[in-house]
N, C-alpha and C positions, 0 to 999 in steps of 0.2 A: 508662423510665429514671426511678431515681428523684430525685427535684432537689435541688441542694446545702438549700435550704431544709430541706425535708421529713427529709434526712438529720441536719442539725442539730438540731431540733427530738426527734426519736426519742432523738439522744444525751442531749438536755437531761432529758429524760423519763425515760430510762435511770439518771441520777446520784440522779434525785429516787426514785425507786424502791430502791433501792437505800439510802437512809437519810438522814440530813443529811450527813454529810461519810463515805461508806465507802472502805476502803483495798480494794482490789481483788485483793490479792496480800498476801501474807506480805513480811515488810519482806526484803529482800537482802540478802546481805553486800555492805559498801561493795570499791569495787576495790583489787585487791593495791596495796602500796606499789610504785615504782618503784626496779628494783635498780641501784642506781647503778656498779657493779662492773661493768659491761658497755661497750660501746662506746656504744651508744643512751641509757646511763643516765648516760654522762660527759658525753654534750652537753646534755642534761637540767639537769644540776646549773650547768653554767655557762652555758647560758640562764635559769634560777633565781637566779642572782645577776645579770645582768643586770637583770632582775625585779625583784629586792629594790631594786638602787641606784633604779631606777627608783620605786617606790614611793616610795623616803624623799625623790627629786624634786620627787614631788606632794604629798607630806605638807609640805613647806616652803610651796607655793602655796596661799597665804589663800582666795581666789576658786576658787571650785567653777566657773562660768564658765568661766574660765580654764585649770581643769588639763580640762576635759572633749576639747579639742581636744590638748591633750597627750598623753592619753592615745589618740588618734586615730592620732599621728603617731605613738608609741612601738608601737602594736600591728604595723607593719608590721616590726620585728624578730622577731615571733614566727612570722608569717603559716604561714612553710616547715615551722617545726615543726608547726604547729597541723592542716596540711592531714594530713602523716604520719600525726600519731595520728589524723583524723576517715577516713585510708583505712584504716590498721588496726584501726579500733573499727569499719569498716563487714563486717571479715572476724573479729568477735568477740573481739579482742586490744585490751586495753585496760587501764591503770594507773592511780591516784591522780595527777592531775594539775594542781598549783598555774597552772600557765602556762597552758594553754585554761581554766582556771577561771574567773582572772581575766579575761582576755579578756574571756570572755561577760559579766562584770561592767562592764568597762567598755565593751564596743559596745553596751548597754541605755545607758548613760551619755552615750555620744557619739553616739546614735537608731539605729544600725546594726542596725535589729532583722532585718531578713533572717540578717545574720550573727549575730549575739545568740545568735537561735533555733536557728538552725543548731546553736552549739555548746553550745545546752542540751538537743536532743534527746542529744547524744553524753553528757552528763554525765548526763543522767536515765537513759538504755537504759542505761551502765553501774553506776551508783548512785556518782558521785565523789559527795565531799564538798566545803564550802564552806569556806575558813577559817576558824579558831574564833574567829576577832573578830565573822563573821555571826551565831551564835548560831541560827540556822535551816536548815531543808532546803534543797536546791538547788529543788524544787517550791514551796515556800513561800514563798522570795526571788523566784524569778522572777513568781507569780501578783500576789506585792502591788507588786514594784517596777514591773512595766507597769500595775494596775491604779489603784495611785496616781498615777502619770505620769499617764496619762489620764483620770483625775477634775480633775486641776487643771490640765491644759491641754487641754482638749478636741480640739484639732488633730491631735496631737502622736504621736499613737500611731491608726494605721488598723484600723478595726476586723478585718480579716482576720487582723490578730496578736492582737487581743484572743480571737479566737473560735479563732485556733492555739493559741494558751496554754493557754483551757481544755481543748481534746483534747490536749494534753502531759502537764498535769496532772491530768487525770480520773483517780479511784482512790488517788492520792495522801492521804497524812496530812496534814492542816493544821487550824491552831485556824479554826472555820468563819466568824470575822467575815473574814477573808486574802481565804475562795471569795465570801465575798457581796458583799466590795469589787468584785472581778472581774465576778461578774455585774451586777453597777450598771452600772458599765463597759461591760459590753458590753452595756447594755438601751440606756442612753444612744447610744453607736454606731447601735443599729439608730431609734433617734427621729431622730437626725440622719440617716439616712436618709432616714427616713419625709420630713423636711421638707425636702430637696431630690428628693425625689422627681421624675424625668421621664419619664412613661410612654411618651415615643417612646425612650428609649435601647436598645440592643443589650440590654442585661444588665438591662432592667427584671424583676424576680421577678414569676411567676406570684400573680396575686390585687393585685399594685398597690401603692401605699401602705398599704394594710390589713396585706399582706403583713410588711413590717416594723415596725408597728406589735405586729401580733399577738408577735413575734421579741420585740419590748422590751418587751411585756408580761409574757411568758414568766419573761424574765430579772430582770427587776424581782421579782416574788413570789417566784421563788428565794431572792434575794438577802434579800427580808424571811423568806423561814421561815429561812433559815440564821441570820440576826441581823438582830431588830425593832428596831433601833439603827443600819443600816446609812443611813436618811435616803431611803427610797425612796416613802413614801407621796403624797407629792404627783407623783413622777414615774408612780405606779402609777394615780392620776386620771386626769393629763394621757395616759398610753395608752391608756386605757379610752375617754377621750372621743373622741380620733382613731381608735380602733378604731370604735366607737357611732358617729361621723359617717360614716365611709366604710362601714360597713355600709346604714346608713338612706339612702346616698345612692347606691347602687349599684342599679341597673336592674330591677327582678323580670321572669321570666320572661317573663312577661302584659306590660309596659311594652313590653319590649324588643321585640315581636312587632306593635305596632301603629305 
């Protein structure tokens, strides 16, 4: 079997091969608009103005703080609709969708990354678009909103969504400092790792703290060929050197035998 490691590492390999930032596919058509004329298209539009009132709610709250948990409590009006379309986009039926759009906007906002993600694979496999106030792709917004999140709160975002995100977004078009943020992010993940490290746990990865070391090393040099701007050189030391000590302090054959 092959180990979730090993299988990450081949993907990371994969993207770099592949070029600095390549697009995997020819770009989609974004999804049809939604036909309001129908029965499914009329609760649509007055769940969309619910929406809208909603919006200019939080556009009045000064405190970002503040509207984040509003926006928590208001997504539970959408919830019923949102599961609809994530069953019929799982049977290929799928529209231009402002209402899951938003959502996914604001559950990154309010940390619901479970559900975040959930409804940004639905907007990526369909190709929806983002409001035209974002100015960016639905790939492009999601890789730098969790990679920023998580450069300036270290906590805050677990790296198994940082390392989801980039399998979301692999192949995607972005200007390449967006991927090299992301890989920082996720180099750093694997050092905080590396330093809580406990080699009795269930889930310790084969090879040890070296193990996740080597992971943020990986991600680190990425992140500098994609953009020597991105501030990784001192992080790319500091894994070298915990790579370099768990190497030299690891058993040789010969040790290990006597």
């Amino acid at each position: 079997m092959v180990s979730p490691f090993r299988r990450h590492k081949e993907m990371v390999k994969g993207l770099k091969s592949a070029g600095p930032n390549h697009v995997a596919h020819r770009r989609r058509p974004t999804a049809p608009a939604q036909q309001l004329d129908t029965p499914v298209g009329q609760e649509y539009a007055a769940l969309r103005a619910v929406l809208h009132d909603n919006l200019r709610t939080l556009a009045d709250i000064a405190s970002i703080e503040a509207r984040n948990p509003k926006k928590a409590e208001m997504a539970g009006t959408f919830a019923p609709w949102i599961e609809g379309v994530l069953a019929a986009g799982e049977n290929g039926k799928a529209a231009q969708d402002e209402i899951l759009v938003t959502n996914m906007i604001w559950a990154l906002d309010y940390r619901d990354f479970d559900y975040a993600l959930r409804l940004a694979a639905h907007v990526l496999r369909h190709n929806l678009i983002l409001p035209e106030r974002y100015k960016r792709t639905p790939a492009c917004f999601l890789a730098e909103q969790v990679a920023e999140l998580a450069l300036a709160q270290q906590e805050a975002v677990d790296l198994r969504y940082l390392v989801g995100v980039l399998g979301m977004v692999a192949g995607s078009d972005m200007p390449d400092p967006v991927m090299a943020k992301l890989h920082k992010a996720i180099g750093r993940g694997f050092m905080r790792k590396a330093a809580d490290f406990d080699p009795s746990a269930d889930n310790a990865p084969a090879g040890g703290k070296a193990a996740y070391a080597e992971q943020a090393l990986m991600h680190y040099r990425r992140a500098f060929e994609l953009d020597t701007n991105v501030g990784v050189k001192k992080d790319i030391d500091a894994a070298s050197r915990m790579l370099k000590g768990q190497i030299d302090a690891a058993p040789t054959d010969e040790s290990a035998q006597t």
